[in-house]
ZADO-1210 file (C-alpha; in nm, 4 decimals, padded with zeros to 6 digits):
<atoms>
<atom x="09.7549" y="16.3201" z="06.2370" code="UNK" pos="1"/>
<atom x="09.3821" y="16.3076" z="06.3352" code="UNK" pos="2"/>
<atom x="09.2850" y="16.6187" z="06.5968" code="UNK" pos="3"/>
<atom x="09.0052" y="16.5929" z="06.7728" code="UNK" pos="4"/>
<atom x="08.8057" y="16.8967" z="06.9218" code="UNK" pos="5"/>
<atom x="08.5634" y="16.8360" z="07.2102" code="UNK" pos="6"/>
<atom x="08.2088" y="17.0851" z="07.0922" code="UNK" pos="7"/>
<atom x="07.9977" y="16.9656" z="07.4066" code="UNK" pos="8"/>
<atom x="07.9224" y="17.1626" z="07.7361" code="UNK" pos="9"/>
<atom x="08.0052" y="17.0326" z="08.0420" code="UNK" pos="10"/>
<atom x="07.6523" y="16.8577" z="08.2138" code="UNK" pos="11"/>
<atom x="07.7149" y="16.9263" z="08.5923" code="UNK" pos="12"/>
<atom x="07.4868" y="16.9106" z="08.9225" code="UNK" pos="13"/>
<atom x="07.2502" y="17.2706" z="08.9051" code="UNK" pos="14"/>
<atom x="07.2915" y="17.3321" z="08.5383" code="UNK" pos="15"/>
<atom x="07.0519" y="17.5398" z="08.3845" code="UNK" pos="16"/>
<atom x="07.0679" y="17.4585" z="08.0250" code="UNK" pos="17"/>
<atom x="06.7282" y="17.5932" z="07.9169" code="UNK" pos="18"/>
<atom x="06.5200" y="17.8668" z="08.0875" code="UNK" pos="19"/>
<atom x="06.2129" y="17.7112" z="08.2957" code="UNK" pos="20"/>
<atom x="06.3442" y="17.3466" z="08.2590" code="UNK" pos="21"/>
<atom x="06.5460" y="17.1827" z="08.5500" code="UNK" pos="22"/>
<atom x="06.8322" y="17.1323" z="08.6543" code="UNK" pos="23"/>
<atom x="07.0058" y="16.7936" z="08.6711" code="UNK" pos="24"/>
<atom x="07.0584" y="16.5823" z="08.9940" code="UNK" pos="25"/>
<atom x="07.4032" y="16.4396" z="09.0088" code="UNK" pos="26"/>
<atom x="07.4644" y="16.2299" z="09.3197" code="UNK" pos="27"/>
<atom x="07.5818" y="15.8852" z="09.4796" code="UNK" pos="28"/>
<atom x="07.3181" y="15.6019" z="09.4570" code="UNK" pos="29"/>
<atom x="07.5923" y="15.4042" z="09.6275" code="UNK" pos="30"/>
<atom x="07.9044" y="15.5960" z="09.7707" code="UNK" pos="31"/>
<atom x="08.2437" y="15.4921" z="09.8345" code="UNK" pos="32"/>
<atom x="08.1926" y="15.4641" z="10.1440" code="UNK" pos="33"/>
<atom x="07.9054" y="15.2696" z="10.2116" code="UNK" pos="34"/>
<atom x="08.0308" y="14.9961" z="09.9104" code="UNK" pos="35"/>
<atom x="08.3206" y="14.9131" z="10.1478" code="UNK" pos="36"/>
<atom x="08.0593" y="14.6994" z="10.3686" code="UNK" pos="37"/>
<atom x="07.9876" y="14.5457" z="10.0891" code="UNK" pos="38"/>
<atom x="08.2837" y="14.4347" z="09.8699" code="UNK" pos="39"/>
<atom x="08.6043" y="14.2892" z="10.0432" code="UNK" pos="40"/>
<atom x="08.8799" y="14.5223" z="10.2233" code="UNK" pos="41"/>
<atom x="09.0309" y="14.7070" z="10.0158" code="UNK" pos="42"/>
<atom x="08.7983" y="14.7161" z="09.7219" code="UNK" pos="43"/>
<atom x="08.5841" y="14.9718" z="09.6224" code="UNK" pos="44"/>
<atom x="08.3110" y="15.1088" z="09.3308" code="UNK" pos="45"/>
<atom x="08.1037" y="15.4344" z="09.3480" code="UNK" pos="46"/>
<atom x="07.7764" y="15.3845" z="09.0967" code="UNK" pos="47"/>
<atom x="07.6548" y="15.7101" z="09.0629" code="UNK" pos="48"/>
<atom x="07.2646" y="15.9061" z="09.0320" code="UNK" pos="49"/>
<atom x="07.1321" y="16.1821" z="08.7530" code="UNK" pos="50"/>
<atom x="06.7829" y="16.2880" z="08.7087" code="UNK" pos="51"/>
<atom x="06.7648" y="16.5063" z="08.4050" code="UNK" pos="52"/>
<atom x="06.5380" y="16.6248" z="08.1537" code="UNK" pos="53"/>
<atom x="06.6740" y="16.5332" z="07.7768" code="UNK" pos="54"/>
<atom x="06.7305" y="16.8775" z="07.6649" code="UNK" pos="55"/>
<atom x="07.0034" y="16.9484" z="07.9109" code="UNK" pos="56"/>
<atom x="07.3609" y="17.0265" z="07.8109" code="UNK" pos="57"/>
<atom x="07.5026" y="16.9805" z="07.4667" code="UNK" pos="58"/>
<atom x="07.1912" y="16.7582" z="07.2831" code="UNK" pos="59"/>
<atom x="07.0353" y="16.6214" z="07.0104" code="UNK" pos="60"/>
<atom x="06.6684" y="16.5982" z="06.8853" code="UNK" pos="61"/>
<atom x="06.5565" y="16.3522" z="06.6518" code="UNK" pos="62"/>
<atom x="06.2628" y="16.3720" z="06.4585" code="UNK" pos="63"/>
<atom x="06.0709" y="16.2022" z="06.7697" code="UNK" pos="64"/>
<atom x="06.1217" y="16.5354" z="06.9569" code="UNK" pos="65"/>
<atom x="05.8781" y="16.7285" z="06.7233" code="UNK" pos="66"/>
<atom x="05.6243" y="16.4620" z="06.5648" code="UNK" pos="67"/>
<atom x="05.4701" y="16.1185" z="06.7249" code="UNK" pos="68"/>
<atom x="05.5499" y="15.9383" z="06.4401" code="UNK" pos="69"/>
<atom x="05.9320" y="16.0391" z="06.3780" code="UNK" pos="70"/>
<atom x="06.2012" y="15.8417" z="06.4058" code="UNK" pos="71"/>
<atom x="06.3267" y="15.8255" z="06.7783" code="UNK" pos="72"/>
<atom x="06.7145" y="15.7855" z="06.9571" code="UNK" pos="73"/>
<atom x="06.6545" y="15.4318" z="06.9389" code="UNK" pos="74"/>
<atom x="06.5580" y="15.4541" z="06.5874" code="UNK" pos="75"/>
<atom x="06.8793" y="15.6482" z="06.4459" code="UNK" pos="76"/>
<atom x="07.0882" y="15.4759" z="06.2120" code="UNK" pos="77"/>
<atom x="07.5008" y="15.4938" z="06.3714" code="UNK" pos="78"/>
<atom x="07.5422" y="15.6660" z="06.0244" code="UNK" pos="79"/>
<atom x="07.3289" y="15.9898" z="06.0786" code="UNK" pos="80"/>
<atom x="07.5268" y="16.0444" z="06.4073" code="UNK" pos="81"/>
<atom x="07.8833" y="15.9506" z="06.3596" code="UNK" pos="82"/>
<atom x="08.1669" y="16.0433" z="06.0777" code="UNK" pos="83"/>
<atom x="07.9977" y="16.2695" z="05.8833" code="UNK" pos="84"/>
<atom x="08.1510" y="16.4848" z="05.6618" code="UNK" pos="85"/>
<atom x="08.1317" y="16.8558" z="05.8121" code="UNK" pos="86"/>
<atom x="08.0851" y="17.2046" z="05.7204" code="UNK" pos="87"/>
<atom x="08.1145" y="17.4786" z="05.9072" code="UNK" pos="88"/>
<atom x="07.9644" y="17.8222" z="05.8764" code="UNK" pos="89"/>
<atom x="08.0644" y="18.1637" z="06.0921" code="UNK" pos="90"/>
<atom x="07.8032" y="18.4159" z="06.1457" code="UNK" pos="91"/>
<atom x="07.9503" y="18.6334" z="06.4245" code="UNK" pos="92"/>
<atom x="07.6310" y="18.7599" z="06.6669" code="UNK" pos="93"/>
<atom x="07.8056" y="19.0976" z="06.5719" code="UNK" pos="94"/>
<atom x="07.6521" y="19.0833" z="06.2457" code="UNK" pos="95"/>
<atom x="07.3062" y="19.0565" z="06.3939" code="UNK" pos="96"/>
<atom x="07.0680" y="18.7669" z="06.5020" code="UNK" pos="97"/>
<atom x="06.8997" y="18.6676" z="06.2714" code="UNK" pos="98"/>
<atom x="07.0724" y="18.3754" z="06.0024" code="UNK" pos="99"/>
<atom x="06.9071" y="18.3644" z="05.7035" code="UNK" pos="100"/>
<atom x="06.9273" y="18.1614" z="05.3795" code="UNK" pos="101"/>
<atom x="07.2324" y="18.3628" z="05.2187" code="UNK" pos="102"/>
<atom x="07.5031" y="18.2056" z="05.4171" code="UNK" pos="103"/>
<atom x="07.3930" y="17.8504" z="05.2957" code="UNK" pos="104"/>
<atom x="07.3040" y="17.9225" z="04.9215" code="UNK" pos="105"/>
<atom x="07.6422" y="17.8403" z="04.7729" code="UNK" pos="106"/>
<atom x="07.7394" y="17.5250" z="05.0024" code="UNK" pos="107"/>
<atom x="07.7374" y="17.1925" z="04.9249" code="UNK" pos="108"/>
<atom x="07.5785" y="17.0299" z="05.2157" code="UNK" pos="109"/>
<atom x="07.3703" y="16.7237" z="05.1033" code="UNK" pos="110"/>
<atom x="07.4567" y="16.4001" z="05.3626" code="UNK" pos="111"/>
<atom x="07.7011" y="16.6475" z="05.5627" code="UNK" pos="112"/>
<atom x="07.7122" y="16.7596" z="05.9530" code="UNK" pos="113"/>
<atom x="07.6513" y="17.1802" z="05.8995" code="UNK" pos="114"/>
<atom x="07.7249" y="17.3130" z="06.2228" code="UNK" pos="115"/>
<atom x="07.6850" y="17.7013" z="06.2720" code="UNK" pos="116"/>
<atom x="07.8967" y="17.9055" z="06.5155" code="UNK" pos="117"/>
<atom x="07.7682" y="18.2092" z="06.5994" code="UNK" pos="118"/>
<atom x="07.9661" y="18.2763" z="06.9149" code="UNK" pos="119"/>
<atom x="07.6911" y="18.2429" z="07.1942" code="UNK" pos="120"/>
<atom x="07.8395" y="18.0069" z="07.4131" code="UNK" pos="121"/>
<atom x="08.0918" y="18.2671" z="07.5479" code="UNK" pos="122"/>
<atom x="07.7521" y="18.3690" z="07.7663" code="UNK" pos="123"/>
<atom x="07.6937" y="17.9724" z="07.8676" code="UNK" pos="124"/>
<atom x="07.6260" y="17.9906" z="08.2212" code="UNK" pos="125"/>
<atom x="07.4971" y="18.3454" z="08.2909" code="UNK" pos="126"/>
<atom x="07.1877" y="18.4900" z="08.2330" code="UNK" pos="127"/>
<atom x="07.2810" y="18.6826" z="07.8871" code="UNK" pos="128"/>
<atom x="07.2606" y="18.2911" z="07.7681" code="UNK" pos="129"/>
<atom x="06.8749" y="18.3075" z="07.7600" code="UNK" pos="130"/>
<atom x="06.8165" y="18.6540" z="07.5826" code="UNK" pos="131"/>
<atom x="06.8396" y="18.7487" z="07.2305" code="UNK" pos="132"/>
<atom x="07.0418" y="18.4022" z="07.0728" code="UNK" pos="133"/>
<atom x="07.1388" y="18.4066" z="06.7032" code="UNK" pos="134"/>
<atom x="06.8730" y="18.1779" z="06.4822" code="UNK" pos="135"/>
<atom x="06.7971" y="18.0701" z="06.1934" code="UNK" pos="136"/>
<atom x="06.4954" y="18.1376" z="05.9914" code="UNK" pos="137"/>
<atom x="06.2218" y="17.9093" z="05.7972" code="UNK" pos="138"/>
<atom x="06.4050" y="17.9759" z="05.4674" code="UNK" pos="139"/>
<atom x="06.7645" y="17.8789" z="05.6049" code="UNK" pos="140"/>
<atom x="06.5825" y="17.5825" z="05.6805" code="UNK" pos="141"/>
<atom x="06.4235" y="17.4868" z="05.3573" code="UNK" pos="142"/>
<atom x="06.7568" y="17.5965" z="05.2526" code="UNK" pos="143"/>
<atom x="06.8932" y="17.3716" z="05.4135" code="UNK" pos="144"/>
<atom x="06.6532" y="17.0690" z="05.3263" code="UNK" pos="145"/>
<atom x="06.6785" y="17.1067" z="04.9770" code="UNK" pos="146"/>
<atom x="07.0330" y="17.1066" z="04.9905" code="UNK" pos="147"/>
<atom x="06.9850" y="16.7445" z="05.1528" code="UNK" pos="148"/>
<atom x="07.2296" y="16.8447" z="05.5004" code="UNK" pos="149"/>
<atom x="07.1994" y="16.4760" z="05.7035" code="UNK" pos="150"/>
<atom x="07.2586" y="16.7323" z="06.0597" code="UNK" pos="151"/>
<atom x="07.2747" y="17.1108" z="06.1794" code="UNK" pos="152"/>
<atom x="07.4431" y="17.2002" z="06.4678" code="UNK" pos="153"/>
<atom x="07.4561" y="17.5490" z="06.6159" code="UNK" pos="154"/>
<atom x="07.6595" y="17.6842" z="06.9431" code="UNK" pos="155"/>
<atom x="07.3008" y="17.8793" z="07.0736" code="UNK" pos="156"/>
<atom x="07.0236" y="17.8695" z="07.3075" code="UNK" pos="157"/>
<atom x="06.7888" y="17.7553" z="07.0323" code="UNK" pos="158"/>
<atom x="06.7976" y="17.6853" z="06.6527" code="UNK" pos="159"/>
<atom x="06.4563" y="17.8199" z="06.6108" code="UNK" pos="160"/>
<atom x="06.3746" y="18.2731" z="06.7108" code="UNK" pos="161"/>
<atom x="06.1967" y="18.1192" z="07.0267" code="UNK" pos="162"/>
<atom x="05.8958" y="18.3653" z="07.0061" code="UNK" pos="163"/>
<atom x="05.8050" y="18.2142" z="06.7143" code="UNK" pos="164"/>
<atom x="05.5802" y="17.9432" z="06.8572" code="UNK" pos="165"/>
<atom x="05.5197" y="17.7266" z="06.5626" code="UNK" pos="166"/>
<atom x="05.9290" y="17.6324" z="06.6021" code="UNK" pos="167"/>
<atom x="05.9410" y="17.6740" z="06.1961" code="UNK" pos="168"/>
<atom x="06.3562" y="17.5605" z="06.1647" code="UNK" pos="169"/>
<atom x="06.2734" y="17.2605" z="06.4006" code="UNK" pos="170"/>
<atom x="05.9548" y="17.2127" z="06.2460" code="UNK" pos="171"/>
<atom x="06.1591" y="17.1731" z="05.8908" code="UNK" pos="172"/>
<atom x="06.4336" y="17.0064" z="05.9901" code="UNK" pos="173"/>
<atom x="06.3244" y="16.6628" z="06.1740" code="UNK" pos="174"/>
<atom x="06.0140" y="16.6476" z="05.9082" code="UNK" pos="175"/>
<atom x="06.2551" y="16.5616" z="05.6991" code="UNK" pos="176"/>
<atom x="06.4734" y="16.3650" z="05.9634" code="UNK" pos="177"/>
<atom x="06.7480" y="16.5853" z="05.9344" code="UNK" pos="178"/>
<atom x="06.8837" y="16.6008" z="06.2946" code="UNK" pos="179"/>
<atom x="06.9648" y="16.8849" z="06.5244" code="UNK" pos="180"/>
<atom x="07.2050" y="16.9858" z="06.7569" code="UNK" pos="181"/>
<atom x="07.1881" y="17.3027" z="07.0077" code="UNK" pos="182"/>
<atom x="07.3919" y="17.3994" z="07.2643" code="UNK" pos="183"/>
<atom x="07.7376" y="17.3297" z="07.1145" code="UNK" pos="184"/>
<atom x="08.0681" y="17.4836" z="07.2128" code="UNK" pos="185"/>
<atom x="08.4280" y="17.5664" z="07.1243" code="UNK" pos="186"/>
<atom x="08.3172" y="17.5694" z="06.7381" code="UNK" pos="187"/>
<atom x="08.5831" y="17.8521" z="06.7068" code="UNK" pos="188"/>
<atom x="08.8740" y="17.5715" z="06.7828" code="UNK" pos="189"/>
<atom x="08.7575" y="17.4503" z="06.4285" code="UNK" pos="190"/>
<atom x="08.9690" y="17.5205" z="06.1503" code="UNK" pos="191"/>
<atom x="08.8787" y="17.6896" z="05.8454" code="UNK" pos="192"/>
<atom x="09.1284" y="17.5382" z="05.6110" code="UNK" pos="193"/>
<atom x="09.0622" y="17.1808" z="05.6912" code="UNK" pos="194"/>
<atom x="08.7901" y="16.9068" z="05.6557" code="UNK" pos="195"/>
<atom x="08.6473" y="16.7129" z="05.9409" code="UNK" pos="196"/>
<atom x="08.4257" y="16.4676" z="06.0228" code="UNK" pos="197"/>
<atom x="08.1733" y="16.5313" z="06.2982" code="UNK" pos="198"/>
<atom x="08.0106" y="16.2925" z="06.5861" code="UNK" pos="199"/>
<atom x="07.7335" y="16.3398" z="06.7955" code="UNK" pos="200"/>
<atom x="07.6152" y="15.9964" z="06.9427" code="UNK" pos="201"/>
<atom x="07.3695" y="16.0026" z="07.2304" code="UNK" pos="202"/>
<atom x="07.2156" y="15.6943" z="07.4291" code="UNK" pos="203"/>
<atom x="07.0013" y="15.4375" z="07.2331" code="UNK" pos="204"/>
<atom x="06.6726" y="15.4935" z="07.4180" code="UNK" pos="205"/>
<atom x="06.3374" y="15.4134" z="07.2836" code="UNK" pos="206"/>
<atom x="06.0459" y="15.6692" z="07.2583" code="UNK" pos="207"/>
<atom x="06.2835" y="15.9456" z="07.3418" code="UNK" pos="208"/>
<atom x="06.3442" y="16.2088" z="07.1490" code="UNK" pos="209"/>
<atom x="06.6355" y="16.4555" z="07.2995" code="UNK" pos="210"/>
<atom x="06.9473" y="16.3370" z="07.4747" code="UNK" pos="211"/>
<atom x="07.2887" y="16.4957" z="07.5962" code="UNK" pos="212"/>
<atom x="07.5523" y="16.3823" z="07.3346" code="UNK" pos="213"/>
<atom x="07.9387" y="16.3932" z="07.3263" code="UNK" pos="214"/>
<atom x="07.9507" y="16.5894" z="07.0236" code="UNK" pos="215"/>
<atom x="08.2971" y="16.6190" z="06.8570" code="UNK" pos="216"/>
<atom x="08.5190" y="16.7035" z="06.5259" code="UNK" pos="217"/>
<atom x="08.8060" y="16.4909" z="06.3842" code="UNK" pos="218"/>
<atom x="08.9914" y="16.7173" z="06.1706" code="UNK" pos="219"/>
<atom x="09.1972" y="16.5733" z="05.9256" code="UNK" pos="220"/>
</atoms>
């Protein structure tokens, strides 16, 4: 039988996904309460408010995100974000930050979902989140390109060594439209002895960029 293993945070009122950018606004546009003077006795809706930012929770860029010209949400093809074959790759944060082009050299990734767990997201939610994340590097990257992945994924505050300015791994990546997930979770529930597909479908929204997905594995 088909498992399937939720990867996304949870998106609540006050998150703090990334340092500097806001929090969400989760609240009633019309409650409960005031819909009963609307609808007959007895009946009831709640329709509900969020102001957000796109790069909150669990998310995905598109190539929109980094260049003017790239493809955007709207854009993506229900292929490049759903039922692709996975691969995943450990590289405990024991071992050291910095992910380089070794771990990828031997994998067969063209048109697959490579999703990186590192083990950061045991800090989601506290201030240890924002300081010193795992990354990869330009050459994992290009790595990575000319291997022909369709998607990385990666359970850390950022794909790319944010004092690096020129954001080299995002930078690769959506120039050749290969999308990219940050912020995942739970990748450790993933089995190493087993294929799955992965899924990371976010709204349909034109001249976006980012958006909060529902990212998940089927393991078969």
């Amino acid at each position: 039988m088909t498992k399937l293993i939720d990867l996304s945070h949870t998106v609540e009122d006050g998150l703090i996904t990334y340092k500097g950018l806001p929090a969400p606004i989760i609240c009633d546009y019309l409650s409960r309460e005031d819909s009963r003077k609307i609808y007959a006795e007895g009946t009831e809706f709640h329709i509900g408010k969020i102001e957000l930012v796109a790069n909150t929770g669990t998310y995905l860029d598109s190539p929109f995100h980094r260049y003017a010209d790239g493809d955007d949400l709207a854009a993506l093809k229900l292929e490049q974000l759903a039922h692709l074959d996975g691969v995943l790759v450990r590289v405990p944060m024991e071992q050291g930050r910095v992910i380089d082009t070794e771990v990828f050299k031997n994998l067969d990734v063209r048109g697959k979902a490579v999703l990186v767990h590192t083990g950061w997201s045991r800090h989601w939610k506290t201030d240890q989140y924002f300081e010193g994340h795992s990354f990869l590097t330009e050459e994992a990257a290009n790595t990575l390109k000319a291997g022909g992945a369709a998607l990385v994924g990666i359970d850390s505050y950022n794909i790319d060594d944010i004092t690096d300015m020129r954001r080299p791994v995002h930078s690769t990546l959506l120039h050749d439209n290969i999308l990219i997930v940050e912020h995942m979770c739970n990748l450790e529930a993933l089995p190493d002895d087993r294929a799955f597909k992965f899924y990371a479908v976010p709204v349909k929204i034109k001249n976006f960029g980012t958006f909060p997905v529902r990212a998940f594995a089927a393991v078969v």
